[in-house]
C-alpha positions in Angstrom: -18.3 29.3 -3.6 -17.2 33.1 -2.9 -15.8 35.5 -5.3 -12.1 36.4 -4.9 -12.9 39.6 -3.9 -14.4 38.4 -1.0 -11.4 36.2 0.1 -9.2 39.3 0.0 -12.2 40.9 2.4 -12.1 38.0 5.2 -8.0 37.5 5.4 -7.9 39.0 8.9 -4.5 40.2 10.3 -3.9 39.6 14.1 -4.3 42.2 16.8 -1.4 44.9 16.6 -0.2 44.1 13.1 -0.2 46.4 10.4 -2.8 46.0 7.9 -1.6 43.9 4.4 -0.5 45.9 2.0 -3.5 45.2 -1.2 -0.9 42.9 -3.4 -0.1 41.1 -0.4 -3.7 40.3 0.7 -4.3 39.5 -3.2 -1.4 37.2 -3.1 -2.6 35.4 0.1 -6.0 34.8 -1.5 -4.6 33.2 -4.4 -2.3 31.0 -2.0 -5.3 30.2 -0.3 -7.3 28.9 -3.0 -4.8 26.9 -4.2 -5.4 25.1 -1.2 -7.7 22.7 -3.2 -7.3 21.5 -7.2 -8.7 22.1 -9.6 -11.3 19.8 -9.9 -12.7 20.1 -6.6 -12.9 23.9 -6.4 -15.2 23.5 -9.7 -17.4 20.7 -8.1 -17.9 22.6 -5.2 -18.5 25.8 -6.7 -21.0 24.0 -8.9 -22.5 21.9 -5.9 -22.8 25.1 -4.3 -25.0 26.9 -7.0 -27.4 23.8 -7.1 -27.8 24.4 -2.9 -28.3 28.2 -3.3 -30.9 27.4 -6.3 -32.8 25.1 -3.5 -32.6 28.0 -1.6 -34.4 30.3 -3.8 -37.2 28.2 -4.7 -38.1 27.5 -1.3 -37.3 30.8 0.3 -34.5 30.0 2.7 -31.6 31.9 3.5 -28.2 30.0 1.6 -25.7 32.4 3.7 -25.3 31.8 6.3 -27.7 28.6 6.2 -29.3 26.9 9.2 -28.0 23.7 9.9 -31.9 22.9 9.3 -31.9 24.0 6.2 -28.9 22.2 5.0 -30.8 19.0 6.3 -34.1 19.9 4.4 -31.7 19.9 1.4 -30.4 17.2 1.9 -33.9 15.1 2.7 -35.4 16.7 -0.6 -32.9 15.3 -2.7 -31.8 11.8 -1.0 -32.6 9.4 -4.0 -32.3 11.8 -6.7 -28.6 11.7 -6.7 -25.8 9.5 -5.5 -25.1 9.7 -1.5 -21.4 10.1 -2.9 -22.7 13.6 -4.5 -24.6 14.5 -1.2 -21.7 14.3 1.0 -19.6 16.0 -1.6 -22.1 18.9 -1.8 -22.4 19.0 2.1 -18.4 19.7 2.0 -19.4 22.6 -0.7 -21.6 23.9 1.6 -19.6 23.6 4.8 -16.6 25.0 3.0 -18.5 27.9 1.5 -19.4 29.0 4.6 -15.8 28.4 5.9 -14.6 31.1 3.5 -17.1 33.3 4.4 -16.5 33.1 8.0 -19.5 31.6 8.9 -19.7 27.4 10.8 -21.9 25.3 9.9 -22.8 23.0 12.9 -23.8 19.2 11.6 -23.1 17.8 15.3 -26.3 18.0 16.6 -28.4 14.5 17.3 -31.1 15.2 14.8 -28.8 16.1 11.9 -26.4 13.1 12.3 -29.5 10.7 12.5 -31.3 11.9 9.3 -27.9 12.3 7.5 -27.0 8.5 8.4 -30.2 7.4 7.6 -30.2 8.8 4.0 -26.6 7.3 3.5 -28.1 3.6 4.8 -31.2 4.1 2.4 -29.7 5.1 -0.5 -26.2 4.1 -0.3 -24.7 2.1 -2.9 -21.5 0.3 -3.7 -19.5 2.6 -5.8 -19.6 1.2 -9.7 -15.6 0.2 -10.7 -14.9 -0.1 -14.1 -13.2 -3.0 -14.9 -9.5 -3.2 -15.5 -7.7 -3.6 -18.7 -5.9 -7.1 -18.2 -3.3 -7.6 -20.9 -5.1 -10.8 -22.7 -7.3 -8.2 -23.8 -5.1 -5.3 -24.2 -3.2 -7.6 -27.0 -6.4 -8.4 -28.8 -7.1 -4.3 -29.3 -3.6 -3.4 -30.1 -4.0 -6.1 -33.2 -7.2 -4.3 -34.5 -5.8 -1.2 -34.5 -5.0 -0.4 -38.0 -1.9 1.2 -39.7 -2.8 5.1 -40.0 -2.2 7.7 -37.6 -4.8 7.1 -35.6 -3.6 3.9 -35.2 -0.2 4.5 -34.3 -1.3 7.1 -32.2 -4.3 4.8 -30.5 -1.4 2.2 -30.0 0.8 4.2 -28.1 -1.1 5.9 -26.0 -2.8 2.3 -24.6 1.0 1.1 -24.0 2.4 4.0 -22.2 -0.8 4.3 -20.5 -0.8 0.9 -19.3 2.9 0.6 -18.2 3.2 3.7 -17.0 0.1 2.9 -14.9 -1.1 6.7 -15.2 -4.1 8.1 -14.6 -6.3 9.6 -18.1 -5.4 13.5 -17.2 -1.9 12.7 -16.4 -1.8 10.3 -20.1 -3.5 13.3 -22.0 -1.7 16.1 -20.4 2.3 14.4 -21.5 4.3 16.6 -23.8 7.5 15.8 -25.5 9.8 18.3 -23.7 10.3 20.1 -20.6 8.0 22.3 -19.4 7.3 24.0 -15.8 4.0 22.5 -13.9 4.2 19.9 -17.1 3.7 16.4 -17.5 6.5 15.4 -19.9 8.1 12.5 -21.4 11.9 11.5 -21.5 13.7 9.0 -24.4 16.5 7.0 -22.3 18.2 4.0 -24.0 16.5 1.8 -21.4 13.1 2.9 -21.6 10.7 6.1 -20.9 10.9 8.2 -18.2 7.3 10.1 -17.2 8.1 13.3 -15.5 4.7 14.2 -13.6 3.8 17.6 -12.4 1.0 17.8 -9.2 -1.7 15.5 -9.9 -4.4 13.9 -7.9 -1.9 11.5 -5.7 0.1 14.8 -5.5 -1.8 17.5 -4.7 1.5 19.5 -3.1 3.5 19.4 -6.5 6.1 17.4 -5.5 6.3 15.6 -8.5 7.2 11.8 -9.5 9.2 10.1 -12.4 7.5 6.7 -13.4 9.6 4.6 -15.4 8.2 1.9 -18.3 11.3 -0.3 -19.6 11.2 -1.7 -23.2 8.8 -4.5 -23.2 9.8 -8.2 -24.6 7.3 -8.4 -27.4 8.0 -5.9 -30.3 4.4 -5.4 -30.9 3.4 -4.5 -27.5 6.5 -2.6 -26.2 5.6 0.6 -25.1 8.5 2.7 -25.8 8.4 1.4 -29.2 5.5 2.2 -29.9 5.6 5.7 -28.1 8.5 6.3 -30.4 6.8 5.4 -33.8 4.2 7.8 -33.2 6.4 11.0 -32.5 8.3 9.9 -35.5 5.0 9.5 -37.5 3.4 12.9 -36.4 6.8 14.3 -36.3 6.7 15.7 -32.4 9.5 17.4 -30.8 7.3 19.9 -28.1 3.9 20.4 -27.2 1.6 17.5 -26.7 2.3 14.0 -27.7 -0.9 12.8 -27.7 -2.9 15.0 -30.5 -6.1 14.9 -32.0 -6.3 13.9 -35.4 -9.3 15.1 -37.8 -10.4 12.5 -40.3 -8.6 13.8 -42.9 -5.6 12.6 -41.1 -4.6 15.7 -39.8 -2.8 16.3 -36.6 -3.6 19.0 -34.1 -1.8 20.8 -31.9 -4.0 20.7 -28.9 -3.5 17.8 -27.1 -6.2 14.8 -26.6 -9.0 15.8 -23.2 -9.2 12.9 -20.6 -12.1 12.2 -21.8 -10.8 11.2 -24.9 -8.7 9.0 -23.5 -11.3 6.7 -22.4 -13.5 7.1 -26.1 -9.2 5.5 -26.9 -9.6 2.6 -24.8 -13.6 1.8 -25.4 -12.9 2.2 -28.9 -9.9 -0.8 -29.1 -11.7 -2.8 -27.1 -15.2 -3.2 -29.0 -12.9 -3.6 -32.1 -11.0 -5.9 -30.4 -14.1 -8.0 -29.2 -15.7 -7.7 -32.6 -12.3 -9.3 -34.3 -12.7 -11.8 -31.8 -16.7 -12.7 -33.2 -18.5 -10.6 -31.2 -21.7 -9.0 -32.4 -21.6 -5.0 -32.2 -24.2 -5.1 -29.5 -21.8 -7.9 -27.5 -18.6 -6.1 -27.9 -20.0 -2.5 -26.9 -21.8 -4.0 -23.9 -18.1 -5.3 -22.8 -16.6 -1.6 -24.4 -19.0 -0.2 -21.6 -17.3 -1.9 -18.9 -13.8 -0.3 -19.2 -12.8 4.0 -19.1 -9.5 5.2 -19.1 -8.7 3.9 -15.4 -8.9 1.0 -17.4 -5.3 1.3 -17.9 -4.0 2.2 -14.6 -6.2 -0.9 -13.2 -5.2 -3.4 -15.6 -1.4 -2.9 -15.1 -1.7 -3.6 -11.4 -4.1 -6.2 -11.4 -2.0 -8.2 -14.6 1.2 -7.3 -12.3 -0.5 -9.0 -9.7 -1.5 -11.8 -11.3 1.9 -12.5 -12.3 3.3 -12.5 -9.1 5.3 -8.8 -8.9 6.5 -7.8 -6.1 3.5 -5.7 -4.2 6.2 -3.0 -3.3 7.2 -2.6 -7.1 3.2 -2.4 -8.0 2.7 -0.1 -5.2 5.5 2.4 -6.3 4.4 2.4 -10.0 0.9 3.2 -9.0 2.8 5.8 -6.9 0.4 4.6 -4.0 1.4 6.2 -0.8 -1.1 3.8 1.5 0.2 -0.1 0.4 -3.8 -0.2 1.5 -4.8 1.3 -1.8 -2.3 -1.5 -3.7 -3.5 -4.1 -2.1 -7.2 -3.8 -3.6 -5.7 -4.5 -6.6 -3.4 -7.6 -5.5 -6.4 -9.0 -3.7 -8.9 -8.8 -6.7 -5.8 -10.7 -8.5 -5.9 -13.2 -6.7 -8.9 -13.7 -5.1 -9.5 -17.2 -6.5 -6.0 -17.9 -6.7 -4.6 -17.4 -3.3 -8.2 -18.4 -1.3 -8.8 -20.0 1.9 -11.5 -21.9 0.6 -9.2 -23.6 -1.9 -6.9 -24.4 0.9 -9.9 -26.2 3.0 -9.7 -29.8 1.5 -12.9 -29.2 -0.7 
Protein backbone atom coordinates (compact mmCIF):
# COMPACT_ATOMS: atom_id res chain seq x y z
CA UNK A 1 0.00 0.00 0.00
CA UNK A 2 1.28 3.76 -0.41
CA UNK A 3 2.79 5.96 2.24
CA UNK A 4 0.55 8.87 3.41
CA UNK A 5 2.62 11.21 2.02
CA UNK A 6 1.80 9.99 -1.17
CA UNK A 7 -2.06 10.18 -0.63
CA UNK A 8 -1.65 13.93 0.23
CA UNK A 9 0.39 13.99 -3.33
CA UNK A 10 -2.57 12.38 -5.64
CA UNK A 11 -5.71 14.32 -3.91
CA UNK A 12 -6.27 16.31 -7.12
CA UNK A 13 -8.46 19.55 -6.94
CA UNK A 14 -10.73 20.27 -10.00
CA UNK A 15 -9.98 22.74 -12.73
CA UNK A 16 -10.28 26.44 -11.48
CA UNK A 17 -10.24 25.67 -7.76
CA UNK A 18 -7.77 26.93 -5.50
CA UNK A 19 -5.23 24.55 -4.47
CA UNK A 20 -5.91 22.78 -0.59
CA UNK A 21 -4.47 24.52 1.82
CA UNK A 22 -1.61 21.56 3.41
CA UNK A 23 -3.83 20.69 6.70
CA UNK A 24 -6.72 20.34 4.47
CA UNK A 25 -5.13 17.99 1.97
CA UNK A 26 -3.66 16.09 5.23
CA UNK A 27 -7.11 15.95 6.67
CA UNK A 28 -8.60 14.55 3.35
CA UNK A 29 -6.00 11.80 3.34
CA UNK A 30 -6.73 10.68 6.61
CA UNK A 31 -10.64 10.70 5.68
CA UNK A 32 -9.78 8.77 2.89
CA UNK A 33 -8.05 6.05 4.44
CA UNK A 34 -10.58 5.59 6.77
CA UNK A 35 -12.44 4.48 3.96
CA UNK A 36 -11.42 0.76 4.91
CA UNK A 37 -10.88 -0.79 8.74
CA UNK A 38 -8.54 -1.60 10.15
CA UNK A 39 -8.00 -4.98 9.41
CA UNK A 40 -8.19 -4.76 5.90
CA UNK A 41 -5.87 -1.88 5.30
CA UNK A 42 -3.14 -4.27 7.28
CA UNK A 43 -3.98 -7.29 5.01
CA UNK A 44 -3.64 -5.50 2.14
CA UNK A 45 -0.66 -3.57 2.93
CA UNK A 46 0.84 -6.92 3.88
CA UNK A 47 -0.61 -8.77 0.67
CA UNK A 48 0.87 -5.98 -1.09
CA UNK A 49 4.60 -6.47 0.23
CA UNK A 50 4.42 -10.29 -0.57
CA UNK A 51 3.43 -9.07 -4.53
CA UNK A 52 6.21 -6.48 -4.65
CA UNK A 53 8.70 -9.20 -3.07
CA UNK A 54 7.53 -11.48 -6.26
CA UNK A 55 8.38 -8.69 -8.07
CA UNK A 56 11.83 -8.34 -7.08
CA UNK A 57 12.92 -11.76 -7.37
CA UNK A 58 11.75 -12.14 -10.75
CA UNK A 59 12.55 -8.69 -12.09
CA UNK A 60 9.20 -7.19 -12.88
CA UNK A 61 8.02 -3.89 -12.43
CA UNK A 62 5.31 -3.88 -9.09
CA UNK A 63 4.13 -0.14 -10.06
CA UNK A 64 2.48 0.25 -12.09
CA UNK A 65 2.24 -3.71 -12.87
CA UNK A 66 1.11 -5.29 -16.15
CA UNK A 67 -1.99 -6.95 -16.00
CA UNK A 68 0.44 -9.89 -17.13
CA UNK A 69 2.43 -9.72 -14.43
CA UNK A 70 -0.31 -9.75 -11.87
CA UNK A 71 -1.40 -13.04 -13.69
CA UNK A 72 2.14 -14.65 -13.53
CA UNK A 73 1.69 -13.88 -9.83
CA UNK A 74 -1.11 -15.23 -9.45
CA UNK A 75 -0.20 -18.69 -11.56
CA UNK A 76 3.08 -19.00 -9.42
CA UNK A 77 1.36 -19.18 -6.39
CA UNK A 78 -2.11 -20.97 -7.11
CA UNK A 79 -1.85 -23.95 -4.70
CA UNK A 80 0.44 -22.46 -2.26
CA UNK A 81 -2.17 -20.50 -0.66
CA UNK A 82 -5.93 -20.39 -0.24
CA UNK A 83 -7.90 -18.97 -3.47
CA UNK A 84 -9.66 -16.91 -0.65
CA UNK A 85 -6.05 -15.18 -0.06
CA UNK A 86 -5.48 -14.79 -3.91
CA UNK A 87 -8.44 -12.78 -4.52
CA UNK A 88 -7.88 -10.87 -1.41
CA UNK A 89 -4.35 -10.02 -2.55
CA UNK A 90 -5.57 -9.23 -6.12
CA UNK A 91 -7.92 -6.47 -4.37
CA UNK A 92 -4.35 -5.35 -2.55
CA UNK A 93 -2.97 -4.97 -5.72
CA UNK A 94 -5.84 -3.43 -7.67
CA UNK A 95 -6.33 -0.97 -4.80
CA UNK A 96 -2.64 -0.10 -4.53
CA UNK A 97 -2.65 0.99 -7.78
CA UNK A 98 -6.02 2.76 -7.25
CA UNK A 99 -4.20 5.12 -4.77
CA UNK A 100 -1.56 5.63 -6.89
CA UNK A 101 -3.51 6.64 -9.81
CA UNK A 102 -2.74 3.96 -11.81
CA UNK A 103 -5.80 0.90 -13.29
CA UNK A 104 -5.20 -2.23 -13.33
CA UNK A 105 -7.17 -3.89 -16.31
CA UNK A 106 -8.29 -7.73 -15.28
CA UNK A 107 -11.10 -7.67 -18.15
CA UNK A 108 -9.21 -9.00 -20.81
CA UNK A 109 -10.17 -12.84 -22.12
CA UNK A 110 -6.87 -14.36 -21.12
CA UNK A 111 -6.77 -12.97 -17.61
CA UNK A 112 -10.41 -13.96 -16.64
CA UNK A 113 -9.78 -17.53 -18.02
CA UNK A 114 -6.55 -18.30 -16.12
CA UNK A 115 -7.99 -16.43 -12.97
CA UNK A 116 -11.19 -18.78 -13.08
CA UNK A 117 -9.37 -21.63 -13.69
CA UNK A 118 -7.06 -21.33 -10.68
CA UNK A 119 -10.27 -20.55 -8.44
CA UNK A 120 -11.97 -24.09 -10.05
CA UNK A 121 -8.58 -26.00 -9.33
CA UNK A 122 -7.86 -24.97 -6.12
CA UNK A 123 -10.93 -23.76 -4.66
CA UNK A 124 -12.21 -25.11 -1.59
CA UNK A 125 -15.14 -24.86 0.75
CA UNK A 126 -14.34 -22.35 3.32
CA UNK A 127 -13.54 -24.48 6.86
CA UNK A 128 -16.49 -23.16 9.64
CA UNK A 129 -15.90 -23.78 13.01
CA UNK A 130 -18.45 -25.31 14.64
CA UNK A 131 -20.92 -23.53 16.82
CA UNK A 132 -21.14 -23.50 20.59
CA UNK A 133 -24.72 -25.13 21.14
CA UNK A 134 -25.75 -24.68 24.75
CA UNK A 135 -25.68 -28.70 25.80
CA UNK A 136 -22.13 -28.10 25.59
CA UNK A 137 -21.79 -24.65 26.76
CA UNK A 138 -23.36 -26.04 30.28
CA UNK A 139 -20.90 -28.88 30.48
CA UNK A 140 -17.76 -26.10 30.33
CA UNK A 141 -19.31 -23.54 32.57
CA UNK A 142 -19.47 -26.62 35.29
CA UNK A 143 -15.64 -27.31 34.96
CA UNK A 144 -14.73 -24.05 35.26
CA UNK A 145 -13.40 -23.78 38.72
CA UNK A 146 -13.93 -21.04 41.50
CA UNK A 147 -10.85 -18.54 41.13
CA UNK A 148 -10.62 -15.58 39.09
CA UNK A 149 -10.02 -17.13 36.12
CA UNK A 150 -12.88 -18.89 36.52
CA UNK A 151 -15.25 -16.26 37.25
CA UNK A 152 -13.77 -14.44 34.67
CA UNK A 153 -13.71 -17.52 31.99
CA UNK A 154 -17.52 -17.84 33.00
CA UNK A 155 -18.60 -14.59 32.23
CA UNK A 156 -17.07 -13.83 29.39
CA UNK A 157 -18.63 -17.42 27.59
CA UNK A 158 -22.18 -16.08 28.84
CA UNK A 159 -22.20 -12.57 27.68
CA UNK A 160 -20.39 -13.72 24.70
CA UNK A 161 -22.99 -16.21 23.89
CA UNK A 162 -26.13 -14.12 24.60
CA UNK A 163 -24.96 -11.24 23.37
CA UNK A 164 -24.14 -13.11 20.26
CA UNK A 165 -20.91 -10.84 19.71
CA UNK A 166 -18.16 -11.32 17.71
CA UNK A 167 -14.36 -12.13 19.70
CA UNK A 168 -13.07 -8.31 19.06
CA UNK A 169 -16.19 -6.78 19.94
CA UNK A 170 -16.26 -9.41 23.53
CA UNK A 171 -12.49 -8.44 24.18
CA UNK A 172 -12.74 -4.90 23.35
CA UNK A 173 -16.08 -4.21 26.29
CA UNK A 174 -15.26 -1.86 29.03
CA UNK A 175 -17.25 -1.08 32.08
CA UNK A 176 -18.02 2.64 31.31
CA UNK A 177 -18.55 5.02 28.64
CA UNK A 178 -16.10 5.72 26.39
CA UNK A 179 -16.07 7.57 22.77
CA UNK A 180 -15.43 4.86 19.74
CA UNK A 181 -15.84 2.18 22.81
CA UNK A 182 -17.41 -0.96 23.21
CA UNK A 183 -19.05 -0.63 26.69
CA UNK A 184 -21.28 -2.39 28.88
CA UNK A 185 -24.49 -1.01 30.81
CA UNK A 186 -26.10 -2.74 34.31
CA UNK A 187 -30.12 -2.24 33.92
CA UNK A 188 -32.41 -4.03 36.40
CA UNK A 189 -33.58 -6.16 33.52
CA UNK A 190 -30.42 -7.27 32.05
CA UNK A 191 -27.14 -5.86 30.14
CA UNK A 192 -27.06 -3.54 27.65
CA UNK A 193 -23.84 -3.82 25.02
CA UNK A 194 -23.15 -0.46 23.59
CA UNK A 195 -20.98 -1.23 20.34
CA UNK A 196 -18.85 1.22 18.67
CA UNK A 197 -18.03 0.54 14.47
CA UNK A 198 -17.26 -3.06 14.10
CA UNK A 199 -17.15 -5.34 11.19
CA UNK A 200 -21.19 -5.41 10.50
CA UNK A 201 -20.70 -1.60 10.96
CA UNK A 202 -18.04 -0.26 9.30
CA UNK A 203 -19.79 3.48 9.15
CA UNK A 204 -19.89 3.81 13.14
CA UNK A 205 -23.29 3.87 13.53
CA UNK A 206 -23.30 1.95 16.44
CA UNK A 207 -25.80 -0.78 17.97
CA UNK A 208 -27.06 -1.67 21.52
CA UNK A 209 -27.52 -5.55 21.94
CA UNK A 210 -29.50 -6.54 24.77
CA UNK A 211 -29.00 -10.07 27.00
CA UNK A 212 -31.98 -10.37 29.69
CA UNK A 213 -31.33 -12.33 32.92
CA UNK A 214 -31.30 -15.92 32.06
CA UNK A 215 -33.68 -18.57 34.02
CA UNK A 216 -30.91 -20.79 35.33
CA UNK A 217 -28.74 -19.10 38.13
CA UNK A 218 -25.72 -20.87 36.99
CA UNK A 219 -25.82 -19.90 33.45
CA UNK A 220 -27.36 -16.45 33.57
CA UNK A 221 -25.27 -14.10 31.99
CA UNK A 222 -25.75 -10.98 33.69
CA UNK A 223 -25.07 -12.84 36.82
CA UNK A 224 -22.32 -13.89 36.02
CA UNK A 225 -20.93 -10.71 34.25
CA UNK A 226 -21.74 -9.07 37.56
CA UNK A 227 -19.75 -11.50 39.84
CA UNK A 228 -16.75 -10.96 37.99
CA UNK A 229 -16.63 -7.06 38.18
CA UNK A 230 -17.44 -7.45 41.75
CA UNK A 231 -14.52 -10.11 42.07
CA UNK A 232 -11.85 -8.08 40.18
CA UNK A 233 -13.39 -4.98 41.54
CA UNK A 234 -14.01 -3.05 37.82
CA UNK A 235 -15.57 0.18 37.54
CA UNK A 236 -13.63 1.55 34.03
CA UNK A 237 -11.26 0.24 31.63
CA UNK A 238 -11.64 -3.28 30.38
CA UNK A 239 -13.88 -5.82 31.79
CA UNK A 240 -12.33 -8.63 30.46
CA UNK A 241 -8.51 -8.62 31.91
CA UNK A 242 -5.82 -10.82 31.81
CA UNK A 243 -4.90 -12.53 34.82
CA UNK A 244 -1.16 -13.82 35.55
CA UNK A 245 -0.99 -17.02 37.46
CA UNK A 246 -0.45 -15.59 40.47
CA UNK A 247 -3.90 -14.44 40.31
CA UNK A 248 -3.28 -11.07 39.35
CA UNK A 249 -5.48 -8.90 37.28
CA UNK A 250 -4.22 -6.68 34.52
CA UNK A 251 -5.27 -3.69 33.26
CA UNK A 252 -4.99 -4.43 29.60
CA UNK A 253 -7.76 -5.99 28.45
CA UNK A 254 -7.90 -9.79 27.00
CA UNK A 255 -6.74 -9.82 22.62
CA UNK A 256 -9.37 -11.63 20.40
CA UNK A 257 -7.30 -14.19 20.25
CA UNK A 258 -7.62 -14.92 23.63
CA UNK A 259 -10.96 -15.08 23.46
CA UNK A 260 -11.00 -18.21 21.50
CA UNK A 261 -7.72 -19.96 23.73
CA UNK A 262 -11.36 -18.96 26.56
CA UNK A 263 -13.63 -21.00 24.67
CA UNK A 264 -11.09 -24.03 23.48
CA UNK A 265 -9.91 -24.10 26.91
CA UNK A 266 -13.77 -24.91 28.64
CA UNK A 267 -14.55 -27.05 26.14
CA UNK A 268 -11.61 -29.68 26.36
CA UNK A 269 -12.15 -29.44 30.17
CA UNK A 270 -15.59 -29.82 29.69
CA UNK A 271 -15.16 -33.03 27.36
CA UNK A 272 -12.51 -34.40 29.62
CA UNK A 273 -15.20 -34.10 32.75
CA UNK A 274 -17.44 -35.78 30.58
CA UNK A 275 -14.61 -39.08 30.08
CA UNK A 276 -12.91 -37.97 27.36
CA UNK A 277 -9.24 -38.79 26.81
CA UNK A 278 -7.02 -35.50 26.40
CA UNK A 279 -6.29 -36.45 22.89
CA UNK A 280 -10.41 -36.84 22.37
CA UNK A 281 -11.40 -33.67 24.00
CA UNK A 282 -8.72 -31.38 22.25
CA UNK A 283 -9.53 -32.92 18.85
CA UNK A 284 -13.29 -31.63 19.66
CA UNK A 285 -11.48 -28.21 21.52
CA UNK A 286 -10.14 -27.83 17.83
CA UNK A 287 -13.35 -27.64 16.24
CA UNK A 288 -14.75 -24.49 18.03
CA UNK A 289 -12.81 -20.47 18.09
CA UNK A 290 -14.40 -17.60 19.48
CA UNK A 291 -17.23 -17.35 16.69
CA UNK A 292 -18.04 -20.25 18.57
CA UNK A 293 -20.12 -18.07 20.60
CA UNK A 294 -21.82 -15.87 18.14
CA UNK A 295 -22.68 -19.30 16.12
CA UNK A 296 -23.99 -21.24 18.89
CA UNK A 297 -26.48 -18.58 20.10
CA UNK A 298 -28.13 -18.50 16.76
CA UNK A 299 -28.09 -21.98 15.89
CA UNK A 300 -29.43 -23.07 19.77
CA UNK A 301 -32.07 -20.04 19.13
CA UNK A 302 -32.96 -21.72 16.14
CA UNK A 303 -33.31 -24.91 17.37
CA UNK A 304 -35.64 -23.75 19.81
CA UNK A 305 -37.85 -22.25 17.56
CA UNK A 306 -37.12 -18.13 18.01
CA UNK A 307 -38.46 -16.05 16.02
CA UNK A 308 -35.94 -15.61 12.81
CA UNK A 309 -36.49 -11.78 13.03
CA UNK A 310 -35.39 -11.73 16.82
CA UNK A 311 -32.16 -14.06 15.86
CA UNK A 312 -31.61 -11.91 12.92
CA UNK A 313 -31.56 -8.53 15.04
CA UNK A 314 -29.31 -9.99 17.84
CA UNK A 315 -26.88 -11.13 15.31
CA UNK A 316 -27.42 -7.46 14.13
CA UNK A 317 -27.63 -9.13 10.55
CA UNK A 318 -28.63 -6.63 8.04
CA UNK A 319 -29.27 -9.45 5.03
CA UNK A 320 -32.06 -12.09 6.84
CA UNK A 321 -29.77 -14.17 4.08
CA UNK A 322 -26.91 -14.28 6.51
CA UNK A 323 -29.54 -15.52 9.43
CA UNK A 324 -30.94 -17.85 7.67
CA UNK A 325 -27.61 -20.00 7.33
CA UNK A 326 -27.82 -20.40 10.74
CA UNK A 327 -31.79 -21.34 11.03
CA UNK A 328 -31.23 -23.72 8.18
CA UNK A 329 -28.21 -25.68 9.68
CA UNK A 330 -30.74 -25.82 12.81
CA UNK A 331 -32.95 -27.47 11.33
CA UNK A 332 -31.74 -29.18 8.59
CA UNK A 333 -32.87 -32.62 9.85
CA UNK A 334 -35.66 -31.30 11.68
CA UNK A 335 -37.70 -29.28 9.22
CA UNK A 336 -36.60 -31.65 5.85
CA UNK A 337 -38.46 -32.61 2.86
CA UNK A 338 -37.18 -35.96 2.91
CA UNK A 339 -38.79 -36.51 6.38
CA UNK A 340 -42.00 -35.24 4.89
CA UNK A 341 -41.85 -37.89 1.84
CA UNK A 342 -43.57 -41.01 3.52
CA UNK A 343 -40.08 -42.82 3.94
Amino acid sequence: MIDRSTQVAIIQRPAGVPALAAEIAEKAAGYAAQAQSENTRLAYTSDWAVFQAWCDVQGAVAMPAAPEVVLAFLVDTAGQVKVSTQRRRLSAIKESMRQAGHHLDTTAGTFRDVWKGIRRAHGQPPVKKAALLTVLLRRALAILPDALTGTRDRALLLVGFAGALRRSELAGIEAAPRQGAHWIEKTGEGLIVHLAASKGDQEGEGAAVGIPYGSNPSTCPVRAFRAWLQAAAITEGPVFRKIDRHGKIHADALCAHSVAFVVKRAIMAGEISNGASEEEAAATAARFAGHSLRSGLATSAAANRAPGHLIQRQLRHKKFDTTSGYIQAANMLTENAAGMAGL
